[in-house]
C-alpha positions in Angstrom: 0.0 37.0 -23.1 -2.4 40.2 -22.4 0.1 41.0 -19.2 3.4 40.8 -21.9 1.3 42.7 -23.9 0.4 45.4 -21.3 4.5 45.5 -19.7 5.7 46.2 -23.0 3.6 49.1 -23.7 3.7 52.4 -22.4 1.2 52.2 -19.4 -1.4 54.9 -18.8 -0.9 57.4 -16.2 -3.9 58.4 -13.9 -5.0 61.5 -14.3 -4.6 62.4 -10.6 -1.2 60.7 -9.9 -0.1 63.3 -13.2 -1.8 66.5 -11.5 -0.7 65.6 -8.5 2.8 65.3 -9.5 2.7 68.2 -11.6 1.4 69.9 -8.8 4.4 69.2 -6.5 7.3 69.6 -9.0 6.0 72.9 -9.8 6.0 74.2 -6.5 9.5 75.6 -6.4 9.2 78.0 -9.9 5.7 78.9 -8.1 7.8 80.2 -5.3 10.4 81.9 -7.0 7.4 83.9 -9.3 5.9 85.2 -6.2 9.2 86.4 -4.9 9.6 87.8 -8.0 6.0 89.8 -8.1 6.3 91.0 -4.3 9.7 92.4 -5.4 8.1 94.3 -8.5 10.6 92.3 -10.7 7.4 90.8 -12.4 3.7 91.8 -12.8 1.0 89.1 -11.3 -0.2 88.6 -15.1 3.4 87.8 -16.5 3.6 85.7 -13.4 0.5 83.7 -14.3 1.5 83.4 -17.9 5.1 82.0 -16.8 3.3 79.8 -14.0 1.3 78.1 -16.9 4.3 77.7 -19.6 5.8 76.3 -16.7 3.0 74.1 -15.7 2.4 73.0 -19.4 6.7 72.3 -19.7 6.5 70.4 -16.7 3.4 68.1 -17.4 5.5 67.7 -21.3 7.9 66.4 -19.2 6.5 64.5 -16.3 4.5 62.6 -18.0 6.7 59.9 -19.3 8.7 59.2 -16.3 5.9 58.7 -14.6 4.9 56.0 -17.4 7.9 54.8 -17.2 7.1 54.2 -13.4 3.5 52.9 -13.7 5.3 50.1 -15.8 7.5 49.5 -13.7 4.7 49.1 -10.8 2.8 47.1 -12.7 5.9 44.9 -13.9 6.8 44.3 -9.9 3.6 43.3 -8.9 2.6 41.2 -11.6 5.9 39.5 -10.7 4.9 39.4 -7.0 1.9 37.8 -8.1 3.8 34.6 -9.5 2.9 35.6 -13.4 4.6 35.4 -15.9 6.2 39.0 -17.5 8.7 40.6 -19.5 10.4 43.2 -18.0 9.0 46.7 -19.3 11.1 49.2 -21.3 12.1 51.9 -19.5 13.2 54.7 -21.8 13.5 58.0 -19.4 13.9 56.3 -16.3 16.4 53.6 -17.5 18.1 55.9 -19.5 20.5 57.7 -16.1 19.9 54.7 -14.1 20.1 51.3 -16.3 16.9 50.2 -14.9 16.0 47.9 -18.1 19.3 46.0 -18.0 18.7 45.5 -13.9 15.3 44.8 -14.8 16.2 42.2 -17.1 18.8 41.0 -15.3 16.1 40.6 -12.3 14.0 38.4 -14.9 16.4 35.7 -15.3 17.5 35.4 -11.9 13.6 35.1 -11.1 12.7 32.8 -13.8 15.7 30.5 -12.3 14.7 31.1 -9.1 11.5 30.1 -10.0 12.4 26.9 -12.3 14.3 25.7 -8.7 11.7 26.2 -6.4 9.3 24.1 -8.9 11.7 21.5 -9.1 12.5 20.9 -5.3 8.8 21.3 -4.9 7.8 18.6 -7.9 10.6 16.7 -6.1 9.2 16.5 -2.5 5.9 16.0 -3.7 6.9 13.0 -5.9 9.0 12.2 -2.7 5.9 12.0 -0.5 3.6 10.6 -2.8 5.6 7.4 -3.5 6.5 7.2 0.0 5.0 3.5 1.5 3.7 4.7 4.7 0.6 6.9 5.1 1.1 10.5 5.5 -2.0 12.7 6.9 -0.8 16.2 7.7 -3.4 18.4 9.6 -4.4 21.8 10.7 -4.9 22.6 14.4 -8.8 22.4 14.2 -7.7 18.5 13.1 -8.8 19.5 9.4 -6.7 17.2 6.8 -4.3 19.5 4.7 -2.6 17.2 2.6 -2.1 13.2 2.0 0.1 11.2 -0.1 -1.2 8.2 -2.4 -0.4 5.7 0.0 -3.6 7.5 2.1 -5.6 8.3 -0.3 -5.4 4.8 -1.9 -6.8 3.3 2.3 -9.2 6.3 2.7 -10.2 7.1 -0.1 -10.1 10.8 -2.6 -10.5 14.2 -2.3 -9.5 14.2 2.0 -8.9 17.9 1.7 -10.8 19.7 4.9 -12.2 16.9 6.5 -12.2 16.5 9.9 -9.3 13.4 10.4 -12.3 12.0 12.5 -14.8 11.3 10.2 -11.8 9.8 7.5 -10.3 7.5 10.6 -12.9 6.5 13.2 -10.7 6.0 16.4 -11.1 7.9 19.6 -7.6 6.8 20.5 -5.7 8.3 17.3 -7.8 11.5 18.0 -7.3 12.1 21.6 -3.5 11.0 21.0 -3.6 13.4 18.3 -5.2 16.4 20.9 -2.7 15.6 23.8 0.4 16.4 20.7 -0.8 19.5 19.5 -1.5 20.5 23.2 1.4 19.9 24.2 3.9 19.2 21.2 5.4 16.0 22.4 5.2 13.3 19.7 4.3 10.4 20.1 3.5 6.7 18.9 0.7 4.7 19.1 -1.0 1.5 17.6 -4.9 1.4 17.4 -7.5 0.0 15.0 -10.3 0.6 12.8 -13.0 -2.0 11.7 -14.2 0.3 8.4 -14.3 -0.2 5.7 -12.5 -3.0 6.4 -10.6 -4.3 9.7 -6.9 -2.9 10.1 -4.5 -2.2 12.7 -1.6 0.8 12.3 1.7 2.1 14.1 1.2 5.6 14.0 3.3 8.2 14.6 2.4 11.3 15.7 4.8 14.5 15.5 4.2 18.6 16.3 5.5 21.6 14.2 6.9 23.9 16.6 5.3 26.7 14.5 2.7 25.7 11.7 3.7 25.9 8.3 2.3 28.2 5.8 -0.2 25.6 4.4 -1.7 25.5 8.1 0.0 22.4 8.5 1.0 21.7 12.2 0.5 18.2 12.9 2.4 15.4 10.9 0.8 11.7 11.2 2.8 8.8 9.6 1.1 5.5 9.8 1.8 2.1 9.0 -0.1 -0.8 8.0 0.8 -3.3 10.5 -2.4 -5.5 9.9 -0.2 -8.7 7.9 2.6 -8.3 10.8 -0.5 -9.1 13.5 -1.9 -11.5 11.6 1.5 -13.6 11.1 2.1 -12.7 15.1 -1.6 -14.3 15.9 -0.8 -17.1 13.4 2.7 -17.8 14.9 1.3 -17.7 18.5 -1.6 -20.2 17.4 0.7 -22.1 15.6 2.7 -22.6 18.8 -0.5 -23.2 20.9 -1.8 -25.7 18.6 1.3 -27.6 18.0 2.1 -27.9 22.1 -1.9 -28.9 22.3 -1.2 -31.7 19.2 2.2 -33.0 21.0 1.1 -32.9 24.5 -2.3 -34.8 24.0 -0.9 -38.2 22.6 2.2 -37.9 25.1 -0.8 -37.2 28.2 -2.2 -40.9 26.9 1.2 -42.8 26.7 2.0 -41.4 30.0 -1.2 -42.5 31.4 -1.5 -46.0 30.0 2.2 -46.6 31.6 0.7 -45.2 34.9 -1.9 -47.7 34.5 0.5 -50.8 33.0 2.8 -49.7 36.1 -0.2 -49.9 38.7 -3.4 -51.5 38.6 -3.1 -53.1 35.1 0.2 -54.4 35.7 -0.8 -57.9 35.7 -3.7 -57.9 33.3 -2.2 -59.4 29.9 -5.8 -57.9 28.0 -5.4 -54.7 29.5 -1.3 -54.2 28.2 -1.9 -55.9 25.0 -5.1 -52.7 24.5 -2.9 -50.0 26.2 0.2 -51.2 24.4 -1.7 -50.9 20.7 -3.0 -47.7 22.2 0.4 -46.5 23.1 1.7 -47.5 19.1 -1.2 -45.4 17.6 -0.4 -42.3 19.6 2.9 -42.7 18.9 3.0 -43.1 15.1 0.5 -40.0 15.4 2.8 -37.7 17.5 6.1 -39.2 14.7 3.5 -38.4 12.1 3.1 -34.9 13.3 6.6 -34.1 14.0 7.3 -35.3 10.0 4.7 -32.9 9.0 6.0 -29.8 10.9 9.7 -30.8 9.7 8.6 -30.9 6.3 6.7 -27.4 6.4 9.6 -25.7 8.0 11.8 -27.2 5.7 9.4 -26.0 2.7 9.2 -22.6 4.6 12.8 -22.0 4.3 13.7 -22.5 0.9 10.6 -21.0 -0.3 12.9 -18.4 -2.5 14.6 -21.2 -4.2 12.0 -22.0 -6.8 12.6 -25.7 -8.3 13.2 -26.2 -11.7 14.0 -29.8 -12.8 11.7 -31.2 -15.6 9.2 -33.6 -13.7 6.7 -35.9 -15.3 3.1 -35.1 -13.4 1.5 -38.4 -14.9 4.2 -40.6 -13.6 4.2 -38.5 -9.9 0.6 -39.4 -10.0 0.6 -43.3 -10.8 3.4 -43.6 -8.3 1.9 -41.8 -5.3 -1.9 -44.0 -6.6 0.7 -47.6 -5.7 0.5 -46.6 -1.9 -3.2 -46.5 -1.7 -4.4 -49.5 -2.8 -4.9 -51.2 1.1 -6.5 -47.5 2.3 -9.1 -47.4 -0.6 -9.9 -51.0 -0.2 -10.7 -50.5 3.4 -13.5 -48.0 2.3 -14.9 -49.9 -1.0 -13.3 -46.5 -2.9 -12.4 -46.7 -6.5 -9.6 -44.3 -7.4 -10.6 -42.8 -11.1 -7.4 -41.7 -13.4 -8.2 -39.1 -16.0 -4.6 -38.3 -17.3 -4.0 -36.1 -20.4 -1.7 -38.6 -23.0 1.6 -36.5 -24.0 1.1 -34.2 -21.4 4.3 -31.9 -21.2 6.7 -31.9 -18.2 6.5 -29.3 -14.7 9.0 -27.8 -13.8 9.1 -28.6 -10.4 11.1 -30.7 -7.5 9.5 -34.8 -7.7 9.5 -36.0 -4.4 7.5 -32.7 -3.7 5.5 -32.9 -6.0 5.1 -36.7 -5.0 4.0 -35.2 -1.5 1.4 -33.0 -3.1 -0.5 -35.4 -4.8 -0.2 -37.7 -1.9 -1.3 -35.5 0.4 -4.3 -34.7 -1.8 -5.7 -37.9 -2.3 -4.9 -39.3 1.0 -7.5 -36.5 2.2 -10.0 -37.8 -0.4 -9.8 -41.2 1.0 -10.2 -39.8 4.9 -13.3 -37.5 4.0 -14.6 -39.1 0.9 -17.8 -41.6 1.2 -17.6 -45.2 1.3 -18.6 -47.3 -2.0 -17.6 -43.6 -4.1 -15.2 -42.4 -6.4 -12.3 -40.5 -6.2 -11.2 -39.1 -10.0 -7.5 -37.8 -10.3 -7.9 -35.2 -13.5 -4.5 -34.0 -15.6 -5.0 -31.6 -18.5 -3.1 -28.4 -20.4 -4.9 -25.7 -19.6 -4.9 -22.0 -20.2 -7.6 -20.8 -18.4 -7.3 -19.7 -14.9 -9.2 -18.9 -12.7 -9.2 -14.6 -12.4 -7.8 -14.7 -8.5 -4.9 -15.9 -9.3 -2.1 -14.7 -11.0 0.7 -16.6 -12.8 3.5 -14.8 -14.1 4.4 -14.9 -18.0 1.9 -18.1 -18.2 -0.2 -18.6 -21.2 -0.5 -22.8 -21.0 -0.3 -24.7 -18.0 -1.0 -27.6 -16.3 -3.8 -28.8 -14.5 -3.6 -31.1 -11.7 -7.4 -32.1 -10.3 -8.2 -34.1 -7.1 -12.3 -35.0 -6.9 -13.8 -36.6 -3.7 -17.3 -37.5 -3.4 -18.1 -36.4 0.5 -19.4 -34.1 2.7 -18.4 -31.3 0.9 -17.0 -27.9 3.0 -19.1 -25.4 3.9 -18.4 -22.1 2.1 -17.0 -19.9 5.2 -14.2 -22.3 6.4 -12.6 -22.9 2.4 -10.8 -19.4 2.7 -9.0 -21.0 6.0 -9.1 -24.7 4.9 -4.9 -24.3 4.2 -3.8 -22.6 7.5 -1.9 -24.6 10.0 -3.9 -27.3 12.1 -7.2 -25.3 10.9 -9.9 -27.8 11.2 -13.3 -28.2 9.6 -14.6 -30.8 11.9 -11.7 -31.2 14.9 -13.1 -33.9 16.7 -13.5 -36.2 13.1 -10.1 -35.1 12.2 -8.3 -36.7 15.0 -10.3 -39.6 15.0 -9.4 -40.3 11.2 -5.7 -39.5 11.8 -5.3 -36.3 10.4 -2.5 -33.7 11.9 -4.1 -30.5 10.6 -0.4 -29.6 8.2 -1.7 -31.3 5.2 -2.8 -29.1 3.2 -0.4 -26.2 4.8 2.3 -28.3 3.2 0.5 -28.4 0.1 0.2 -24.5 0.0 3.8 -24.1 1.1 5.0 -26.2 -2.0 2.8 -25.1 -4.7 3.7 -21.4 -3.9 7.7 -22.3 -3.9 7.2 -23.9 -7.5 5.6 -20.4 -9.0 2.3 -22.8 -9.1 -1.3 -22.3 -7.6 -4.1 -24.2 -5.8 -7.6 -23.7 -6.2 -10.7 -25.5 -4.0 -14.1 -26.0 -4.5 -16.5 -27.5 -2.5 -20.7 -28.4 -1.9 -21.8 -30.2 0.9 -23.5 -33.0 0.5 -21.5 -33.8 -2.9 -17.9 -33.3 -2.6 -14.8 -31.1 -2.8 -12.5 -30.5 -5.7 -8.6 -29.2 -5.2 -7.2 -27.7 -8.6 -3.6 -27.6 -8.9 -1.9 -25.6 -11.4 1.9 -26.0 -12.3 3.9 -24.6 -14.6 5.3 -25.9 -18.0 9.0 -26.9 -18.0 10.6 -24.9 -21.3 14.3 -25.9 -22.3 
């Protein structure tokens, strides 16, 4: 406002800019006087008196053009300095040349100008900010210049000037980073860090050939690659384990036929032992090969959520007919708590059927003898605040109670991974395959649903299922 203020008025002239001038435009009368006096045309006091009529004339004169031009200086570097100003009114010096109308004409292609270059540069910085990968761009001492959110959300606000050491501790991103400005190859890399919490990048590492005007030189893009490496190590111990599960029961059929073949071959005792032997493994090694058909057949139409009307309380008194021999085995009484008019799933039944069977058939394996197992169903609308069902207000509740050992605390936030065992050695004697209660995960998540389990040892462990509602 002041600066508009200032343009528009006449600006002040400096006293020696107007003496100076003065000075030289008068120089050529001064000449012609003295000519004048050494030819006796004039006397040296008329030439004084002319010299200052012509000195006052010409400072009369001067002195507005040379307003006229301090305004115009002022006007061009208060536009050099990115503020913003209206063009000045240039009365003398625009009047022979046009200056205002140039001037003016100078102010709207500027402002345009201007108005483009804040748009493309809005525009890129919206670009970088909602870009997914991490950008860090540096300086050659290795000082951060500028970051997008994606950064700033891992590492945290306010990364302008630090060193990129202290924000990323890795000795092989930094001397990666030293061999690319050093020699301007780019290149990529993937390392780790283990603060603040455990991750692994692909980084990619590229040179300016000439740094920018921000300082930048160095561009690093980075992507979080810790999920990929963590489905790679899950894959590769999924493989492992399932090879270990197969090739231990075959190992034991293919040794009790080496010994019905050889030494045994004769003993009637011995085949009828290996023989039952032989039937367990096999139904064990069928068992397992069920299991891992049924989570790669859950796996693969994961996307395709289910949504036939299913009726949880009949599911449950169905899957309870195929336990009676198991639970009487073990003194177990199986407990049903089941909400009366309880509203249908929406859901796929014979997966659902496999859920609740699944469930209870691990309350039977780890639950005590002589104790209870209580099968809970209930509308609920409180969940639990980890987990996160879209658009659901009421849903229902589908509860699975052992009395047991319990599970220790640090192995609950594994208990559902493939063949992830609390106790291996008891799991294998009691039968179990270690997919159980991946199968369970894998069809809970395709219906929408959650699972929830809660465990202390010495007492018990509780699996919460939560479905939801089927609405017509």
């Amino acid at each position: 406002m002041n600066d508009t203020k200032q343009t528009e008025q006449k600006t002040a002239v400096a006293f020696a800019t107007l003496l100076k001038s003065v000075a030289l435009v008068s120089i050529p009368p001064l000449i012609v006087l003295s000519i004048y006096v050494v030819l006796g045309i004039l006397t040296l006091p008329h030439m004084m008196i002319a010299y200052l009529v012509i000195l006052v004339a010409t400072t009369i004169f001067i002195y507005p053009f040379l307003a006229n031009i301090a305004a115009l200086t002022h006007y061009v570097t208060q536009l050099a300095q990115d503020k913003r100003v209206n063009a000045p009114k240039l009365t003398y010096v625009g009047a022979p040349f046009d200056l205002s109308q140039g001037l003016e004409n100078l102010q709207r292609s500027w402002e345009v100008k201007k108005q483009q270059m804040e748009s493309i540069i809005t525009e890129r910085e919206i670009l970088v900010d909602t870009l997914p990968d991490i950008l860090i761009m540096i300086n050659d001492n290795k000082q951060i210049v500028r970051t997008n959110r994606a950064a700033r959300a891992i590492f945290g606000q306010n990364l302008a000037q630090k060193p990129l050491k202290s924000v990323i501790n890795s000795h092989y991103l930094a001397d990666t980073v030293n061999a690319v400005i050093s020699d301007l190859k780019g290149r990529e890399i993937e390392f780790r860090i283990e603060e603040p919490v455990l991750r692994d990048f692909l980084a990619i590492i590229e040179r300016f050939p000439v740094p920018s005007a921000g300082g930048i030189s160095t561009v690093i893009t980075m992507n979080d690659i810790t999920e990929l490496k963590s489905v790679e190590q899950m894959r590769a111990d999924f493989v492992a384990n399932a090879s270990h599960e197969i090739r231990t029961p075959l190992a034991s059929i293919k040794g009790f036929i080496e010994t019905l073949i050889g030494p045994a071959k004769d003993d009637t005792e011995a085949r009828e032992t290996f023989l039952q032997i032989m039937l367990e493994q096999a139904d064990r090694m069928q068992q397992l090969i069920n299991d891992l058909l049924s989570l790669s057949k859950i796996e693969m139409n994961a996307n395709a959520i289910p949504t036939d009307p299913v009726d949880i309380g009949r599911v449950v008194r169905l899957s309870c007919e195929h336990f009676k021999r198991p639970l009487e085995d073990k003194q177990m009484r199986l407990v049903l708590d089941l909400h009366d008019n309880l509203p249908m799933v929406k859901g796929d039944g014979n997966e659902l059927m496999q859920v609740v069977h699944n469930l209870i058939g691990n309350a039977i394996k780890y639950g005590f003898s002589n104790s209870d197992i209580t099968v809970k169903t209930r509308i609920t609308s409180e969940l639990p605040a980890d987990i996160k069902m879209r658009n659901q207000t009421r849903v229902v509740m589908l509860s699975v109670r052992d009395q047991g050992e319990g599970i220790a605390k640090q192995h609950l936030p594994r208990l559902m991974e493939r063949f992830y065992r609390v106790d291996s050695a008891r799991t294998r004697q009691i039968g179990g395959t270690g997919l159980g209660l991946a199968i369970v995960k894998g069809i809970i998540i395709r219906h929408r649903g959650a699972i929830t389990v809660d465990s202390i040892v010495g007492e018990g462990t509780t699996f919460n299922v939560f479905l939801p509602i089927f609405e017509e």
